[in-house]
PAVEX-38221 format. One record per residue (C-alpha): y, x, z; residue in one letter. Coordinates in Angstrom, 2 decimals, decimal comma, always signed. Layout:
BEGIN
NODE        Y        X        Z  type
NODE        Y        X        Z     A
...
//
This chain:
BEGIN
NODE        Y        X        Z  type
NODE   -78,55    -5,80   -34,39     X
NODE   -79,02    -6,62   -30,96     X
NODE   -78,95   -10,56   -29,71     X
NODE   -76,88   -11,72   -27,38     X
NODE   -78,54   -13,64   -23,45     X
NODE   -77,39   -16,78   -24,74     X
NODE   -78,56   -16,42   -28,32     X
NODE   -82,37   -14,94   -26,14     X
NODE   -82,24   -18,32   -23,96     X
NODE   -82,00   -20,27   -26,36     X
NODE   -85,42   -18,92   -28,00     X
NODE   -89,16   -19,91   -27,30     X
NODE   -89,93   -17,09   -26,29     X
NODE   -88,33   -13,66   -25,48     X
NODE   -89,39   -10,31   -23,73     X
NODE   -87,83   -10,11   -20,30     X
NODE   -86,57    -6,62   -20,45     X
NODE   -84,61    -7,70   -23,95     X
NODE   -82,58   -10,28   -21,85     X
NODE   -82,18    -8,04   -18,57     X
NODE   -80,89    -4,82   -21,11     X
NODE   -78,54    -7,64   -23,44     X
NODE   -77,20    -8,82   -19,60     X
NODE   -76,87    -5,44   -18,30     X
NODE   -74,62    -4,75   -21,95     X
NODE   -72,44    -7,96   -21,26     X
NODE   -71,76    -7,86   -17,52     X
NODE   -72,21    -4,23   -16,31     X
NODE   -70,42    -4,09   -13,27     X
NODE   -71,56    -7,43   -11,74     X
NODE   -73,32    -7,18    -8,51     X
NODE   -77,28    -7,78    -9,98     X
NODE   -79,22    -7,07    -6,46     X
NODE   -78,25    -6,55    -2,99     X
NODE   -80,87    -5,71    -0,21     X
NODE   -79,77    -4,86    +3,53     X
NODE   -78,83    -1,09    +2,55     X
NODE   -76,74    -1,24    -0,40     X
NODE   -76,02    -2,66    -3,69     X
NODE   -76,54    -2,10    -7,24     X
NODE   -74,80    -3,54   -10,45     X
NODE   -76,17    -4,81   -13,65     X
NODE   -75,19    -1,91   -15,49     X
NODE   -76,74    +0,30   -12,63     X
NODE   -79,99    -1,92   -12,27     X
NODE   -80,89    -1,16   -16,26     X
NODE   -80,37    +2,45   -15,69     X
NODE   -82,30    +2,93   -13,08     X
NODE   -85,31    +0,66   -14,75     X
NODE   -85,25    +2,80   -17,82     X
NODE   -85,38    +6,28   -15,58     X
NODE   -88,48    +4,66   -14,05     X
NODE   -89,76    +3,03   -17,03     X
NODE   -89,50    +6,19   -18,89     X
NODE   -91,18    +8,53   -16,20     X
NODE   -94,41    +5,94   -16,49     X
NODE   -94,46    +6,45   -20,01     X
NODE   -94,54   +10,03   -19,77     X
NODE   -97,29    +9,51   -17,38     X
NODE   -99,41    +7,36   -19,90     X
NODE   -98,32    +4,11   -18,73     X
NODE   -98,39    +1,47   -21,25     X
NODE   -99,64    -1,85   -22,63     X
NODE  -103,06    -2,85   -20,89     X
NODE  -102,15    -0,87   -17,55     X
NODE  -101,16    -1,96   -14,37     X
NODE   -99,02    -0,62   -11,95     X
NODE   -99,04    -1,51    -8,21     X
NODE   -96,27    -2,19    -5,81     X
NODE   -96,57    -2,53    -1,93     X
NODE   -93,85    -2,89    +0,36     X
NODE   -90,93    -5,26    +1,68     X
NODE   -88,10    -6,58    -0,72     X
NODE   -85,77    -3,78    -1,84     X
NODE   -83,62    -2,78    -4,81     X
NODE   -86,27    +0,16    -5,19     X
NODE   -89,31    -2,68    -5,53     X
NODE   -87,33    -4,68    -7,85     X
NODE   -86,44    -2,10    -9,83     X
NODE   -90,23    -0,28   -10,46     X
NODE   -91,24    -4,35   -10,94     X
NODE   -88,98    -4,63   -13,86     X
NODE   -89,64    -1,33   -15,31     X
NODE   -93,64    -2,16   -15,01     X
NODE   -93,01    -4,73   -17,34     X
NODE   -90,18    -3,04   -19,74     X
NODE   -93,33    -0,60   -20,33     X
NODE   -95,51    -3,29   -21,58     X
NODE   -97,58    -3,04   -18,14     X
NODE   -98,44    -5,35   -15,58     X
NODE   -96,60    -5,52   -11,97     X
NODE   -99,11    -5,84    -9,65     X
NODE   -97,42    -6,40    -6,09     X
NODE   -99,65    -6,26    -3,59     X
NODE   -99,57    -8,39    -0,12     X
NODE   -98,21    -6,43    +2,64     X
NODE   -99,60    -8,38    +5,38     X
NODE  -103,13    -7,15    +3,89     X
NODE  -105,60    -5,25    +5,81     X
NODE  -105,61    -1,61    +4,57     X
NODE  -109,30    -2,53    +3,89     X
NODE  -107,93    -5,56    +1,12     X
NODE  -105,43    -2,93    -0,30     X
NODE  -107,48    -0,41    -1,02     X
NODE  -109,81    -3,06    -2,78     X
NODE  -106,46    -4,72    -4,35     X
NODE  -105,66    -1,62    -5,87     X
NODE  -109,07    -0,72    -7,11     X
NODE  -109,24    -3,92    -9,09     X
NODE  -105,95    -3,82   -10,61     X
NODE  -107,05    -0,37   -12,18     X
NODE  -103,05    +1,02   -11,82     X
NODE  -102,78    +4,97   -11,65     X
NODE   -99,28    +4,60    -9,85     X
NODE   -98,88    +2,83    -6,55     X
NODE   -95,55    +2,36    -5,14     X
NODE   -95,30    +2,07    -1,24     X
NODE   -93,50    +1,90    +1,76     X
NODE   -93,90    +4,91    +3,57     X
NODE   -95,84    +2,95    +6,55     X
NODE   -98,21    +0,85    +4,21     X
NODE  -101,93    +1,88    +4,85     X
NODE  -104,61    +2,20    +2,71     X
NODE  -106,62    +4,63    +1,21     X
NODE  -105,77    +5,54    -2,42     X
NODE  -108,54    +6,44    -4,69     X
NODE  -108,82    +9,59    -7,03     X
NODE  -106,46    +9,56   -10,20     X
NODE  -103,63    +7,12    -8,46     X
NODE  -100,62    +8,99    -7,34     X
NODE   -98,41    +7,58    -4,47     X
NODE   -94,72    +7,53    -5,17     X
NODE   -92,53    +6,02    -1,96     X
NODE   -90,21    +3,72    -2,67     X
NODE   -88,06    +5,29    +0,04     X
NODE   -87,74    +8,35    -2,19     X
NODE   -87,79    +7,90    -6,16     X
NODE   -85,33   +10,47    -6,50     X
NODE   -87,67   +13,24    -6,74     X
NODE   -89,99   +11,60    -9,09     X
NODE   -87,56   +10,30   -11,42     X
NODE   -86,18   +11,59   -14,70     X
NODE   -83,11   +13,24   -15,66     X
NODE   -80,42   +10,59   -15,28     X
NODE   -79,45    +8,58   -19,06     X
NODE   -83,65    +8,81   -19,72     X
NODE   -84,37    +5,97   -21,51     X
NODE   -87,90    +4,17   -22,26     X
NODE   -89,14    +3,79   -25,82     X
NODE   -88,96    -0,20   -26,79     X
NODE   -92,57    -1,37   -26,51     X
NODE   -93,41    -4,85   -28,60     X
NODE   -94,37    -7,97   -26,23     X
NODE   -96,34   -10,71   -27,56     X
NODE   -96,18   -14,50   -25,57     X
NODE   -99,93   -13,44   -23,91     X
NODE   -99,57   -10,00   -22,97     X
NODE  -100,09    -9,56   -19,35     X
NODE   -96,62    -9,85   -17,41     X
NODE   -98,16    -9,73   -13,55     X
NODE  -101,26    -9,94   -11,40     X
NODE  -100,75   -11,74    -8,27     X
NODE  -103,42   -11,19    -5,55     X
NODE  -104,29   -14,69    -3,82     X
NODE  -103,96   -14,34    -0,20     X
NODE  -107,46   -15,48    +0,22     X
NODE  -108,62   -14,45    +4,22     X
NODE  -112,30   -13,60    +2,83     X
NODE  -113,71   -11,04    +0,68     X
NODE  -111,37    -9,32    -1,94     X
NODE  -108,55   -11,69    -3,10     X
NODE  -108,50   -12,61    -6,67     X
NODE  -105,94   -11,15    -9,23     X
NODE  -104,16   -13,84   -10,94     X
NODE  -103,01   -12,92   -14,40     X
NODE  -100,17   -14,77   -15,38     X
NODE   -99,00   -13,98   -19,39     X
NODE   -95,38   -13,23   -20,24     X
NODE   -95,05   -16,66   -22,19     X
NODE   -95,99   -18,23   -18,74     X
NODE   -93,18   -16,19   -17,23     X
NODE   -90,97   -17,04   -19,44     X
NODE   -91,74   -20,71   -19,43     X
NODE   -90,34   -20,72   -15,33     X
NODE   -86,93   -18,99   -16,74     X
NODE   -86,58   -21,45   -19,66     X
NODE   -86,43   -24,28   -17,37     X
NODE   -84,78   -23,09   -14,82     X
NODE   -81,20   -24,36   -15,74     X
NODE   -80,49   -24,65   -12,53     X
NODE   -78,80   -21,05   -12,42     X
NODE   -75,77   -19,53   -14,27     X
NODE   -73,65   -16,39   -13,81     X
NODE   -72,07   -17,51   -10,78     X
NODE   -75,33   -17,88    -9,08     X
NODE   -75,87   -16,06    -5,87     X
NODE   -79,82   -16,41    -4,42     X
NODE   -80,46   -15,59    -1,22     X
NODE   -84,71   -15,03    -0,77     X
NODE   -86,64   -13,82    +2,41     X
NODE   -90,06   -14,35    +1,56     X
NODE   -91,66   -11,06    -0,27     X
NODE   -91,64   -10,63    -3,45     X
NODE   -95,65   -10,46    -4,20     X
NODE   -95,52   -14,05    -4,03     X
NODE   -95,46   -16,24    -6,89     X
NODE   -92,86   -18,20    -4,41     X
NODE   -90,24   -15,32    -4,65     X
NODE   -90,50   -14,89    -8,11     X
NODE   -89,87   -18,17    -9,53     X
NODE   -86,36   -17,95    -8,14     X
NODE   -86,32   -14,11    -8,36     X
NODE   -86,56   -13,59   -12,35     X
NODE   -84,98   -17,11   -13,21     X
NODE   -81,86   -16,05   -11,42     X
NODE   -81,37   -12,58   -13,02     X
NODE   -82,45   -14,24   -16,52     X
NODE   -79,35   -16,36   -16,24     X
NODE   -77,14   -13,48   -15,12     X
NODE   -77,11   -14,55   -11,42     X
NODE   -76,89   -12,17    -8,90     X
NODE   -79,66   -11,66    -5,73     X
NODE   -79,86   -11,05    -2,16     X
NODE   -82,78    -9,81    -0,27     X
NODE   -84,24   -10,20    +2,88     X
NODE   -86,69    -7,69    +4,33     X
NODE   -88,05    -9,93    +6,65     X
NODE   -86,49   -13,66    +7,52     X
NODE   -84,30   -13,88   +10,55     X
NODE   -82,84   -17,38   +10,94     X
NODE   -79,75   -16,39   +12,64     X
NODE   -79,20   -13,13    +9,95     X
NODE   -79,78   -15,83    +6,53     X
NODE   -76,99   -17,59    +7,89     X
NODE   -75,03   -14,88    +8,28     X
NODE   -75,89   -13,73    +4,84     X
NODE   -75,61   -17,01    +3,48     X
NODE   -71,51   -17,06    +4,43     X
NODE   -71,06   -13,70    +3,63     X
NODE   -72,15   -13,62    +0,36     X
NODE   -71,27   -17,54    -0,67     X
NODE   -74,69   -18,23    -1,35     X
NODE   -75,32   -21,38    -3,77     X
NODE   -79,64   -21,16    -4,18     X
NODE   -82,41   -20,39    -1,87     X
NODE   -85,99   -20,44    -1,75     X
NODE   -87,26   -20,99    +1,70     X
NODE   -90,97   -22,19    +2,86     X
NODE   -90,96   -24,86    +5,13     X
NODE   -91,34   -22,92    +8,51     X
NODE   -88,52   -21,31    +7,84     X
NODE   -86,27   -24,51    +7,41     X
NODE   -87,78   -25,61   +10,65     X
NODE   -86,33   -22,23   +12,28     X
NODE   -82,83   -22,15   +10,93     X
NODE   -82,15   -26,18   +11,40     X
NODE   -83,66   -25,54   +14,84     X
NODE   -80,79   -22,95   +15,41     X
NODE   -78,37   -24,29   +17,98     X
NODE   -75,48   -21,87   +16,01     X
NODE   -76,61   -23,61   +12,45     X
NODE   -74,03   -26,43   +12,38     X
NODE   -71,08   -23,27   +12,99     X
NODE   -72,07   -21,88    +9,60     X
NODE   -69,55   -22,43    +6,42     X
NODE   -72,97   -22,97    +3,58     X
NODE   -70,58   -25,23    +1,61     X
NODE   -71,14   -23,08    -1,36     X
NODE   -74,80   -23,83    -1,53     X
NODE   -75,51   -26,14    -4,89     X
NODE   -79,35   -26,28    -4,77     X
NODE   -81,98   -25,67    -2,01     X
NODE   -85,68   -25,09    -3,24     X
NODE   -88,90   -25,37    -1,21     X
NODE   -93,16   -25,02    -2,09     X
NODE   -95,99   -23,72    -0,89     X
NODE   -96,85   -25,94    +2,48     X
NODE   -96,60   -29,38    +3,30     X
NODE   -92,84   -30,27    +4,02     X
NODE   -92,22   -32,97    +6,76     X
NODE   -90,55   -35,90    +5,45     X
NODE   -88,61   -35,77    +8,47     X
NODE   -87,64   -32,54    +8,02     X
NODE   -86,26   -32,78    +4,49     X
NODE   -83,97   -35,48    +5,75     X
NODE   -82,47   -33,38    +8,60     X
NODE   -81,83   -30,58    +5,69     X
NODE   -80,37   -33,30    +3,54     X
NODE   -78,49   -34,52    +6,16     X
NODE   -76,97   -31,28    +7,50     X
NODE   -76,84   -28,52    +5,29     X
NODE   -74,30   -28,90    +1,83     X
NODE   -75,85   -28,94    -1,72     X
NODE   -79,26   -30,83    -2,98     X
NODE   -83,15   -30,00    -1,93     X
NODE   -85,51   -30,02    -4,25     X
NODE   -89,22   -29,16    -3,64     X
NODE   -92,05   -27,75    -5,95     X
NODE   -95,35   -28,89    -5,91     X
NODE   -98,03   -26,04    -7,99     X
NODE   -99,83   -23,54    -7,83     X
NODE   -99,92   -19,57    -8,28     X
NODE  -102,51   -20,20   -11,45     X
NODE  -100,15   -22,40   -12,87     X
NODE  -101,57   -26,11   -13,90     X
NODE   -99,63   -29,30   -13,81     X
NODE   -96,17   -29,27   -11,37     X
NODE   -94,58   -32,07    -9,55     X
NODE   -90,73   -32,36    -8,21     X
NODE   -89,13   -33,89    -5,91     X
NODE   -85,26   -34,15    -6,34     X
NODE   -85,11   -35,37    -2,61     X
NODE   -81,17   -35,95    -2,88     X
NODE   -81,69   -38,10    -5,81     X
NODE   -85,22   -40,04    -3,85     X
NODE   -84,57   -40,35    -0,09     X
NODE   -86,91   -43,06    +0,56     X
NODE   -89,84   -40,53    -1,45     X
NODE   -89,11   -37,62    +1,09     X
NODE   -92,96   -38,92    +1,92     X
NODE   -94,03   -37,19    -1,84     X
NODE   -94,16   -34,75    -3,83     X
NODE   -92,38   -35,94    -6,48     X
NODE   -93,80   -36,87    -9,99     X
NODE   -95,28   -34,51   -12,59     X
NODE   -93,03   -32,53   -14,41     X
NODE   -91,86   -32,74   -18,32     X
NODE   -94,57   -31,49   -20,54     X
NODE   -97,24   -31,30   -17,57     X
NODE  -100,37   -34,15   -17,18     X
NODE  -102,05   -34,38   -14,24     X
NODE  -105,29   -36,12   -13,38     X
NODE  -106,70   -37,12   -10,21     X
NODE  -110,74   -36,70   -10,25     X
NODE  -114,01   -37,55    -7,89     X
NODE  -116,57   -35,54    -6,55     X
NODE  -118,68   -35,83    -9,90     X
NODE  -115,57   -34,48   -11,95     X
NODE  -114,39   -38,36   -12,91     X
NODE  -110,90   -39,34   -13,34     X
NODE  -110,27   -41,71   -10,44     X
NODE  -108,59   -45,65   -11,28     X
NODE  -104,68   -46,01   -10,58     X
NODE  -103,98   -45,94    -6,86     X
NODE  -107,13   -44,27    -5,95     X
NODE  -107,50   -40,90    -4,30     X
NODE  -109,03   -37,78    -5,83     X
NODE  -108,94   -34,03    -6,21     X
NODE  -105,61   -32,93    -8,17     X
NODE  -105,97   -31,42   -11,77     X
NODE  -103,66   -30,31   -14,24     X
NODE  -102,46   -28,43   -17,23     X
NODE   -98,95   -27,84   -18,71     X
NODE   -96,93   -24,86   -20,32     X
NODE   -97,26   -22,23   -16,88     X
NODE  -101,02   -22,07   -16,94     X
NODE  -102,97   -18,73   -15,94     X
NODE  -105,00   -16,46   -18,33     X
NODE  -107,60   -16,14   -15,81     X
NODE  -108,63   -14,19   -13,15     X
NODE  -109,03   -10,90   -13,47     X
NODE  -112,32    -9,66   -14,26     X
NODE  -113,99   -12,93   -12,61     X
NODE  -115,11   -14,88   -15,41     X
NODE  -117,13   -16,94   -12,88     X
NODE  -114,28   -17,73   -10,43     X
NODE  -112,03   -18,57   -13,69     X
NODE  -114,60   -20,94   -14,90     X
NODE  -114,85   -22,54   -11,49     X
NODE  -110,61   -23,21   -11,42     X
NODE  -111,07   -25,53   -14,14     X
NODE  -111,82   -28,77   -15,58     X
NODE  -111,98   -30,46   -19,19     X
NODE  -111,29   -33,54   -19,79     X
NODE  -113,23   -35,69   -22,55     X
NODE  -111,27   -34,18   -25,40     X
NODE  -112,01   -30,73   -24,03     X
NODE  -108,60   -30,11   -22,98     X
NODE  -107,86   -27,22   -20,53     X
NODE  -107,07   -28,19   -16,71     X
NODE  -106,48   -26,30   -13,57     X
NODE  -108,36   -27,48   -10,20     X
NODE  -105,43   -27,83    -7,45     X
NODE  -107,64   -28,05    -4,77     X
NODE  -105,74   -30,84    -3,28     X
NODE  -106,82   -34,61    -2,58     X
NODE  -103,86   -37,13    -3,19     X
NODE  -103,03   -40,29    -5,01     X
NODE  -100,50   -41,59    -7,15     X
NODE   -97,43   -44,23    -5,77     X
NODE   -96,43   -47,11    -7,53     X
NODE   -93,68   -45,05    -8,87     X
NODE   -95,91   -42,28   -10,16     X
NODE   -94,80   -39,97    -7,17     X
NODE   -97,86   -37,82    -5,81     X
NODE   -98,59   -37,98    -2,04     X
NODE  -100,74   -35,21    -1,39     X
NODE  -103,51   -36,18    +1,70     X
NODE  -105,27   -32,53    +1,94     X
NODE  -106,89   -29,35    +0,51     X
NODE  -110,37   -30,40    -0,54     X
NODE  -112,06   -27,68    +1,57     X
NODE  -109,70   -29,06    +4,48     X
NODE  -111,07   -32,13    +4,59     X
NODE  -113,61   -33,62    +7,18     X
NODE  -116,57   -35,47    +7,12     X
NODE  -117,91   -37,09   +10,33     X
NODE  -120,00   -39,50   +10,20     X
NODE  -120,07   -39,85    +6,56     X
NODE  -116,52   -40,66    +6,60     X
NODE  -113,71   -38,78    +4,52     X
NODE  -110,72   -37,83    +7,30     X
NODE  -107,68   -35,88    +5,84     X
NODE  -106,52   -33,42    +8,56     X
NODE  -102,94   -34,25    +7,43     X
NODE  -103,08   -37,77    +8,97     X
NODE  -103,65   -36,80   +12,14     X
NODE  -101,56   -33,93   +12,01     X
NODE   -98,82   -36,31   +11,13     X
NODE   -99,66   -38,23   +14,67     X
NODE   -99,71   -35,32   +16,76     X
NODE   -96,41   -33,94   +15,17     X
NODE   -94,73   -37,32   +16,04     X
NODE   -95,80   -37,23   +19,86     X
NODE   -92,49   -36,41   +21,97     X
NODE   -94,31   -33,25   +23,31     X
NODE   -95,55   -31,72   +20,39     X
NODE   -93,28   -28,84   +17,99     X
NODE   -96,17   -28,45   +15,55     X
NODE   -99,81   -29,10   +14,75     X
NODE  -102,62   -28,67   +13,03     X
NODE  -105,67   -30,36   +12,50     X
NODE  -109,63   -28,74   +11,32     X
NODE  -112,86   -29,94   +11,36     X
NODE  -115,68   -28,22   +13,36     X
NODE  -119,79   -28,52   +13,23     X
NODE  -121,04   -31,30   +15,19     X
NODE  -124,75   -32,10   +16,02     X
NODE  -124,43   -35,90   +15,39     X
NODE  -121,66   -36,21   +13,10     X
NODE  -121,31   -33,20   +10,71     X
NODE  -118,34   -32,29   +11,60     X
NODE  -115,46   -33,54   +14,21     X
NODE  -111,83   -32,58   +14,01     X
NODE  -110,14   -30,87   +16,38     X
NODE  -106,21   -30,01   +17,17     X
NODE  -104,37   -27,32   +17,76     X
NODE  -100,29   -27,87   +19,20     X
NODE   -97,55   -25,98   +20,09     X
NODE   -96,15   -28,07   +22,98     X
NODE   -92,63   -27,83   +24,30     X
NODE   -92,10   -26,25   +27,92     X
NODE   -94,39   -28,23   +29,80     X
NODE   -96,14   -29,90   +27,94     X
NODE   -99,08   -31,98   +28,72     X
NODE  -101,77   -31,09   +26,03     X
NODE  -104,52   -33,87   +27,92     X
NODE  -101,58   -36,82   +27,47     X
NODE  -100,71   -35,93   +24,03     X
NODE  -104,29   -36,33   +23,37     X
NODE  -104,73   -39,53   +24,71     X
NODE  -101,73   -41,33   +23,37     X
NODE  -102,47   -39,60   +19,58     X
NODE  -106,04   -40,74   +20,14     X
NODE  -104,84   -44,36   +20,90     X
NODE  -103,15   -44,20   +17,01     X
NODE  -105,79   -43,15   +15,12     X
NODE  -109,00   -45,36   +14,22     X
NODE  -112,37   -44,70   +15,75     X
NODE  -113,41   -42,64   +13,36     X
NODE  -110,41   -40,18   +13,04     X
NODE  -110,03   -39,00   +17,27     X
NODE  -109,90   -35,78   +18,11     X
NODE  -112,52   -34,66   +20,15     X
NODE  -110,21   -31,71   +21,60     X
NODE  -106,71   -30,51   +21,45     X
NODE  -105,57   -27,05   +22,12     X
NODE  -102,50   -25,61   +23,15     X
NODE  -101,17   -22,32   +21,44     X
NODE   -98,18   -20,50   +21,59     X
NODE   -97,59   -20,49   +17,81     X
NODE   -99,59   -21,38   +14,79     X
NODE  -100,88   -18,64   +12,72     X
NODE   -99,42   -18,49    +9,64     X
NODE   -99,35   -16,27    +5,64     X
NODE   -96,31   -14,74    +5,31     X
NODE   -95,24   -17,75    +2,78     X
NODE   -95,51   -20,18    +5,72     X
NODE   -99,01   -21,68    +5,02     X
NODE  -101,08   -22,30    +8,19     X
NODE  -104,19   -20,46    +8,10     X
NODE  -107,17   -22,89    +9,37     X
NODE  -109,87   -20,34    +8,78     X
NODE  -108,19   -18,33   +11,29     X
NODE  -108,33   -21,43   +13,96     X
NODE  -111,89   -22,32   +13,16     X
NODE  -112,95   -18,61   +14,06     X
NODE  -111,09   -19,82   +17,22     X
NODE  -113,51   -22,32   +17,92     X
NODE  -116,50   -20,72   +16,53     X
//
């Protein structure tokens, strides 16, 4: 006898494609997805996952496999996503924004023999993998009413591989389990059948997803972006009476920087998410201040590990933070020689909690390198950020660890001085890296985008006359725009080559 979603919920574990078929059953003509060209209903969405699901069993395509996914958000990408996983496969979305170089290599080590594109993706796809365009499943799919044999899902099966958007060599594939998966949903409370979640950023990103599967697991519905356009998420926002949204901080900046924002009706927004770059204090307040409904931000990783949340409407005088760690997650802060750090002092972020990562795949090295044991021999993930602990147990995160400078023999955390340059009258944005230096190791150096007319040489000067001798800037440079992931994060590497 088949379970009801509420009776599925409330268990410790379930498969996803149980809850999506038991949803599909109880609300069938409720709008599930809507991308830019049409719509589709629950009771549509489950059909066409089966067709799909059933075509990749025909082909072979079961537990252990992957299949790959490249492409911008569409019903067509959701839909192969979720039937990759009602096979007993793993999704493997790939990052568009990859060189067709890092595609061909993503695919390659995620071993799929079915790669769905866009028709103007790039790469070169080895013997044995067949192309299918997402622009076109018609032709590959099944006779409509096919349906995919049940497969049985235990809590550590594979669920995805996520490709870090590491700028250097091949990026590593993330596994993340289906009990990890379903750990994100579980808490998620946030979301109910009224739900409506608007996302822009792409849906390989472990970003995306958290709000993504969360909001269909509750019976939500979801609206997706191609590619984020301030002026056309407000518009979508109104028209569709949006209540959730999962925006990276770059894009807040654009739409509260829109002089038509304040014109929009949002007042059906409950909840506002943000993660994966640092947030401006400043800006969370303008958010909080402007836009209806409460901001919360996220504080983790891709490979899982302890999280930390801040409930900003709840904590305006923490918008500073990160927000403490999250129920049932520990985290640790630790020195150079892998010792936990006394209260109020500064160290490398570790932690461990119920989203944790298998492993990389096939890098037994790398996975060994992510993580830490503590004295008991407990399991933690390395963060890779340096930050310290409040008074009040909130986290204020200072830098990555392979951001941070040493001149001198001194420790200087690029975010510091970032924070300086941003709050010169002149400056939109900065950024902050450290380059060799003869005499001292390494010296930072800045990089602003300036309003019209800016004067890069004063901004210089009076941010210089802030900071302690130690921390100056030896240069500042002037750019149009900062370069950036398609998740918002600012890519130093790219501004050190720059300099090199």
């Amino acid at each position: 006898m088949s379970r009801s979603s509420a009776e599925l919920l409330a268990e410790p574990f379930t498969d996803h494609s149980e809850l999506f078929r038991a949803l599909a059953a109880e609300q069938p003509d409720k709008l599930a997805i809507a991308d830019e060209q049409r719509a589709i209903s629950w009771g549509e969405l489950d059909a066409l996952v089966e067709r799909i699901a059933a075509r990749l069993q025909g082909d072979g395509v079961g537990k252990g496999d992957a299949v790959a996914i490249v492409g911008l958000n569409s019903i067509a990408y959701s839909a192969v996503f979720l039937a990759a996983i009602r096979t007993g496969a793993a999704a493997a979305p790939l990052t568009t924004s990859a060189s067709p170089e890092a595609l061909t290599a993503m695919l390659k080590d995620s071993g799929a023999r079915h790669l769905f594109a866009d028709p103007d993706i790039q790469l070169e796809v080895p013997g044995g993998v067949e192309r299918i365009s997402l622009h076109d499943l018609d032709g590959w799919l099944p006779v409509e009413g096919s349906r995919a044999t049940p497969v049985e899902i235990g809590p550590d099966d594979p669920f995805n591989i996520i490709y870090s958007s590491g700028t250097t060599g091949t990026p590593k594939g993330i596994v993340q389990s289906h009990q990890m998966r379903w750990n994100y949903l579980a808490r998620a409370g946030v979301y109910d059948r009224n739900a409506v979640t608007l996302l822009s950023t792409p849906l390989y990103s472990n970003t995306t997803l958290v709000s993504f599967l969360p909001c269909l697991g509750f019976g939500g519905s979801v609206v997706l972006m191609k590619k984020f356009d301030a002026l056309r998420f407000l518009e979508l926002s109104e028209r569709y009476r949006v209540t959730h949204t999962m925006l990276v901080p770059v894009q807040y900046r654009r739409l509260m920087a829109l002089p038509e924002f304040d014109r929009f009706d949002l007042s059906s927004y409950r909840l506002k998410f943000c993660t994966s770059a640092p947030f401006a204090a400043e800006l969370k307040r303008d958010i909080l201040d402007r836009w209806p409904g409460g901001l919360i931000e996220f504080y983790g990783m891709t490979e899982g590990g302890a999280s930390c949340v801040l409930v900003a409407h709840e904590f305006p005088d923490k918008l500073h933070t990160v927000g403490r760690v999250a129920p049932n997650s520990e985290m640790k802060l630790i020195d150079e020689g892998g010792r936990e750090v006394p209260p109020g002092g500064v160290g490398e972020v570790v932690g461990r909690g119920p989203m944790m990562m298998s492993g990389y795949k096939g890098r037994e090295e790398a996975s060994r390198a992510a993580e830490w044991f503590d004295g008991d021999g407990r399991r933690f993930i390395r963060h890779g950020d340096v930050g310290r602990f409040d008074e009040d147990g909130f986290l204020i995160l200072m830098d990555r660890t392979k951001d941070m400078i040493i001149s001198g023999g001194f420790n200087i955390y690029p975010s510091d001085l970032e924070a300086v340059l941003a709050a010169e009258p002149g400056v939109v944005e900065a950024a902050v890296v450290g380059v060799p230096h003869p005499d001292w190791g390494e010296t930072p150096v800045g990089f602003a985008v300036l309003v019209h007319g800016g004067d890069k040489d004063a901004v210089l000067a009076a941010a210089n006359a802030k900071l302690g001798k130690t921390q100056r800037l030896s240069a500042l440079h002037a750019v149009d725009q900062l370069p950036r992931s398609p998740i918002g994060k600012v890519l130093k590497r790219e501004l050190r080559d720059r300099i090199a």
